[in-house]
N, C-alpha and C positions, 0 to 999 in steps of 0.2 A: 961552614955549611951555610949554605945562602938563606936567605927568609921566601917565608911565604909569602903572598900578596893576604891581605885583611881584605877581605869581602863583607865586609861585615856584618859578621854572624854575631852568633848571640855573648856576650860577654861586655857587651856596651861601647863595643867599638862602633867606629863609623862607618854607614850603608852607604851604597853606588844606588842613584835615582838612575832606572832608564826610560827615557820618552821615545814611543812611537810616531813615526809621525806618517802620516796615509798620503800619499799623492794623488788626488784625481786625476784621472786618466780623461781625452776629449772623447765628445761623443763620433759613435760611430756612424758613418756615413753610410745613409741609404744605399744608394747602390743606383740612385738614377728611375728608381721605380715609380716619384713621381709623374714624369714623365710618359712612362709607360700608361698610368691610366687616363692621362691627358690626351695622348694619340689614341685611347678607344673611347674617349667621348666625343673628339673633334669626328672619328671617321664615324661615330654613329650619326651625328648632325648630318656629315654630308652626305650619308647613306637616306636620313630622313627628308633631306631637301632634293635630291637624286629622285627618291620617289614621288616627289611632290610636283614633280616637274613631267617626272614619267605620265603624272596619272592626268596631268592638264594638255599635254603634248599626244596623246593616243586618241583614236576613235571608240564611241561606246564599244563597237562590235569590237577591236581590240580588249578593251577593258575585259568583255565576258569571255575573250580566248583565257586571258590571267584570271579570271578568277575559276575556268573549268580546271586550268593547270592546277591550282594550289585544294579547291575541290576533292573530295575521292570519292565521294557519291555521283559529281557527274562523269561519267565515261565519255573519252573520248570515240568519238567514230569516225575521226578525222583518218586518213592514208599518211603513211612514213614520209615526213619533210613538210606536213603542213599541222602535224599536232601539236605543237609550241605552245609560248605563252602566248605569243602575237596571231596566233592565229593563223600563221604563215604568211605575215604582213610584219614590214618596218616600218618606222616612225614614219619616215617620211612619207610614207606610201598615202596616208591620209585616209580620204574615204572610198581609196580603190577597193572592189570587189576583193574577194577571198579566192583563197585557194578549192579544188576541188573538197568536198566532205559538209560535213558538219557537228557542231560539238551541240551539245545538251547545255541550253544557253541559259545563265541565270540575269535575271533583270537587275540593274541596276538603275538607281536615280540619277536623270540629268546633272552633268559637270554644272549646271549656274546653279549658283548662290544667292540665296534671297530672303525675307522674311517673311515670304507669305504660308509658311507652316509646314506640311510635310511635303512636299514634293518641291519645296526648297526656292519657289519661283516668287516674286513681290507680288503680293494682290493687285498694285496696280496698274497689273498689267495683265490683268485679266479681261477678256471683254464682258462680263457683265459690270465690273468696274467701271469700265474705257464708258459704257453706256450708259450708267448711272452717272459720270460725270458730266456727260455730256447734256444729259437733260435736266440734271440741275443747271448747269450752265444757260441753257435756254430758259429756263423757269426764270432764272434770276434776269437775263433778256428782256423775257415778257413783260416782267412787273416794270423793269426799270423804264421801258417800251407806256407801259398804262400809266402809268405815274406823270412821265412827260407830258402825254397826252392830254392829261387831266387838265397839267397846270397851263399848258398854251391854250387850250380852249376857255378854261377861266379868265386870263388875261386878254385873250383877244376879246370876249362879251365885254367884259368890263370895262373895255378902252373905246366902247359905242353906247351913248347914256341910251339910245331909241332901243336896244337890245334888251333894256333892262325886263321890261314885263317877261320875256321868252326867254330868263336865263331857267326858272324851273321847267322849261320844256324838254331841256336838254338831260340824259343820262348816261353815262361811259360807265360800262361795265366788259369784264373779260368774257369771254367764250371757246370753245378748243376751237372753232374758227380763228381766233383774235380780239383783236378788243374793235370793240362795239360801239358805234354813236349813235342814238336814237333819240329824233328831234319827233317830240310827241305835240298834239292836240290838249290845251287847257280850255277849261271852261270858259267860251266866250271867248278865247284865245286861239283861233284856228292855223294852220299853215296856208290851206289850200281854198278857193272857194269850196262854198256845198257843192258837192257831187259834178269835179270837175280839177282837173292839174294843174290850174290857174293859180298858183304864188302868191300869195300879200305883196307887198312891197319890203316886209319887215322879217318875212321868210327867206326873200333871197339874200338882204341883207346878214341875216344867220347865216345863212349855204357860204355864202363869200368869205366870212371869215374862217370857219371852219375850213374852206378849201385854204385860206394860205396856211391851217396849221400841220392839213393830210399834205399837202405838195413834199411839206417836208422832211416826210417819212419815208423809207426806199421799199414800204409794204404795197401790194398791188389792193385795189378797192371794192368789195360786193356791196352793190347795192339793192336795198329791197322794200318795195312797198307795200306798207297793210292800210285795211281797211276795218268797219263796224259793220254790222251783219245789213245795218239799213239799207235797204235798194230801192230805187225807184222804177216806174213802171216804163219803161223801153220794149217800144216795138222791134225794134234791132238787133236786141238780145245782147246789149250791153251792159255786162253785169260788172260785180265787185272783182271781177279777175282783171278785167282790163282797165278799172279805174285804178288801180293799185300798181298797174304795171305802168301805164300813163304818167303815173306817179312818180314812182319811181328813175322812168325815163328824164320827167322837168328836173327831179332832182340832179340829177347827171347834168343839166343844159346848166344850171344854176351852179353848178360847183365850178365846172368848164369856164363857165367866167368871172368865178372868183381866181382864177389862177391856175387848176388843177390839170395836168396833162391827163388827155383823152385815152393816154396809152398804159397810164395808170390804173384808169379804171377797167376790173377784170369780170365781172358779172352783173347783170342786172336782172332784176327779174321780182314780178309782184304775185303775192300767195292770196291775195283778195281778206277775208277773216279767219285763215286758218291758224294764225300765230297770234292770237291775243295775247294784253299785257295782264288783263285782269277778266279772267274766263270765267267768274262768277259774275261779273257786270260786262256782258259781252256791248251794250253800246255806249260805255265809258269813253267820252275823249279821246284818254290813254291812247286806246286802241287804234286809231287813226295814227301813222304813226309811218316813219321813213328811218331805215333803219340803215346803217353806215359800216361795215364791216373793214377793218385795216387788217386783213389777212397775215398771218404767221408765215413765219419763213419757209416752212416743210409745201405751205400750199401755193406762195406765187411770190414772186420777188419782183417790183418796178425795175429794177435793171435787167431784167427779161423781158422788154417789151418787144412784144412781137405783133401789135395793131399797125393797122395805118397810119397813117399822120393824122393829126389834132383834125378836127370835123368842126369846130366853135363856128368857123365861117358860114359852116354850109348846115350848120344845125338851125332845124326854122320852129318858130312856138309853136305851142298847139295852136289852135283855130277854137275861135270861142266856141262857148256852149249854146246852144239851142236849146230855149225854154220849153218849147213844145217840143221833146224830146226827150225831156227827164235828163238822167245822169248818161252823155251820151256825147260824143262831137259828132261835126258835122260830119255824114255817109260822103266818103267819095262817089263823085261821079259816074255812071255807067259809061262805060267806053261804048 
C-alpha cells in the first residue's frame, strides 16, 4: 500500500512553507489623450489670435455689424444678404459704403490704444495739450529771450567807462508785448535837451550800443516816446504829443546809426504823459523817458521785413529849437 505525502499536520512532523509572490504589472497607457487637450489649447490660441486680428483688420462700421449679430436686443432691419456679422462687407472692402438697410448700431470705442484714460487716446495728443505745450515752450523762449538781453546790455554799458553815470537810466523789464528797454531821465541826468529831441552826446552814445545788442535779435522794434505833464507856452500849438513823438523819432535816427536796420524797426509813435512811470509824482525824471519795445514772436518777426530799404542816408536831424518859441521847432515855410 503506498504512503501518504506528510503535509504536515499536527503530530510534529514537518510543514511545507509557501510564499507568494506578486508580480507588478506596467502602468497603463493613456491612450494619447494628452494630446487631445494640447490640440484644444493650441486651437483655442489661434481661435484667440484669429480674433485679434479680425478685430484690427475690420472697420468700426464692421465691428457694430458683429456686435448687432452676437446682440439679441438689437434687431436687425437689414434685407436678406446684407444682415451678416460684416455688415454685408469683407475685410477687404475697408471703408466701402454698406449695403442697402440698417442695423440698430451699438458704439464702440476707437481701435487706438493709449494712456490717456477712457476713450483710450494719449493726452498728448490732445489739442489743449498740443497748446499748453506750446506756450510753455514760448514762455521758456521769452525768459531765455530777457535774460540774454539783460546780460548784453550790461556788458555793452560796462565796456564804455563815459556810460557809467546813465547805467541806472537804463530798465529791461517783460510785457505781453515783449521785453521792454526804457532809457529814463535822472536827476540832472537828462537824455534830451529841455523841451526839444536834441541828444546829449552820452545819449546817443547809450542808443548805439544798445542798437549793436537789438541788431542781434530776429524780433522786429516799437518805439515810444513819453513825456512830464510840463509844457511850455507855444503859439503853434506844439504840445507834449509832438515832443514825445519827435522823440521818439531821434531815437530811431540814433539807433539807425548804432547799427540797427531801418527795416527792423516796426512802430514808432509818442503818447506825450499818458504812460507815466510813477503817476503819483507825475513830473518825476522817471517819466521823460524812450521806451524800446523787442516785440514777441506772435506780433512781428525781423525776417518779415517788408519796409523800404535803410533811410540812415537820407534821414536828416531835427533843426534846432527856437527860444522864442518855447518847446517847438522851427514852423516850415509857407509855400
Amino acid at each position: 500500500m503506498a504512503e501518504r505525502p506528510d503535509f504536515g499536520g499536527a503530530g510534529g512532523e514537518k510543514g511545507i512553507t509557501i510564499i507568494k509572490r506578486i508580480k507588478k504589472g506596467e502602468h497603463a497607457s493613456h491612450g494619447g489623450a494628452w494630446k487631445v487637450a494640447y490640440a484644444d489649447f493650441v486651437t483655442a490660441m489661434m481661435a484667440f489670435f484669429l480674433l485679434l486680428w479680425l478685430l484690427n483688420a475690420v472697420t468700426e462700421q464692421q465691428l457694430n455689424g458683429v456686435a448687432d449679430y452676437f446682440t439679441p436686443i438689437a434687431a436687425s432691419t437689414r434685407e436678406s444678404g446684407a444682415g451678416g456679422m460684416l455688415g454685408g462687407q469683407t475685410i477687404g472692402e475697408g471703408a466701402s459704403q454698406s449695403r442697402t438697410g440698417s442695423t440698430a448700431a451699438v458704439v464702440l470705442p476707437p481701435p487706438s490704444i493709449g494712456s490717456g484714460g477712457s476713450d483710450m487716446t494719449d493726452p498728448k495728443d490732445s489739442p489743449q495739450a498740443t497748446e499748453e505745450a506750446i506756450k510753455a515752450a514760448q514762455e521758456a523762449k521769452d525768459e531765455k529771450d530777457f535774460q540774454q538781453v539783460t546780460q548784453e546790455i550790461k556788458e555793452a554799458i560796462s565796456g564804455v567807462p563815459d556810460l557809467a553815470p546813465l547805467a541806472n537810466s537804463l530798465m529791461v523789464d517783460q510785457t505781453p508785448e515783449g521785453v521792454r528797454i526804457q532809457v529814463m531821465d535822472q536827476d540832472k541826468i537828462d537824455m534830451f535837451a529841455p523841451g526839444s529831441a536834441n541828444l546829449f552826446p552820452r545819449s546817443k552814445e547809450l542808443l548805439a550800443q544798445l542798437a549793436k545788442v537789438i541788431r542781434k535779435m530776429p524780433n522786429k522794434v516799437k518805439i515810444t516816446g513819453h513825456t512830464d505833464p510840463s509844457t511850455a507856452v507855444d503859439p503853434q500849438g506844439y504840445t507834449n504829443w509832438e515832443l514825445s513823438s519827435d522823440r521818439a523819432l531821434a531815437t530811431r535816427r540814433a539807433l539807425l546809426e548804432g547799427g540797427l536796420d531801418d527795416r527792423q524797426v516796426a512802430d514808432i509813435s509818442g503818447v506825450s504823459d499818458r504812460q507815466p512811470v510813477e503817476p503819483k509824482q507825475p513830473r518825476s525824471p522817471r517819466n521823460r523817458r524812450v521806451s524800446i519795445v523787442l516785440l514777441r514772436a506772435e506780433n512781428a518777426k525781423a525776417d518779415e521785413f517788408d519796409r523800404l530799404p535803410n533811410f540812415l542816408g537820407k534821414s536828416a536831424a531835427p533843426q534846432p529849437l527856437v527860444p522864442a518859441m518855447g518847446e517847438t521847432l522851427q514852423p516850415a515855410a509857407k509855400q
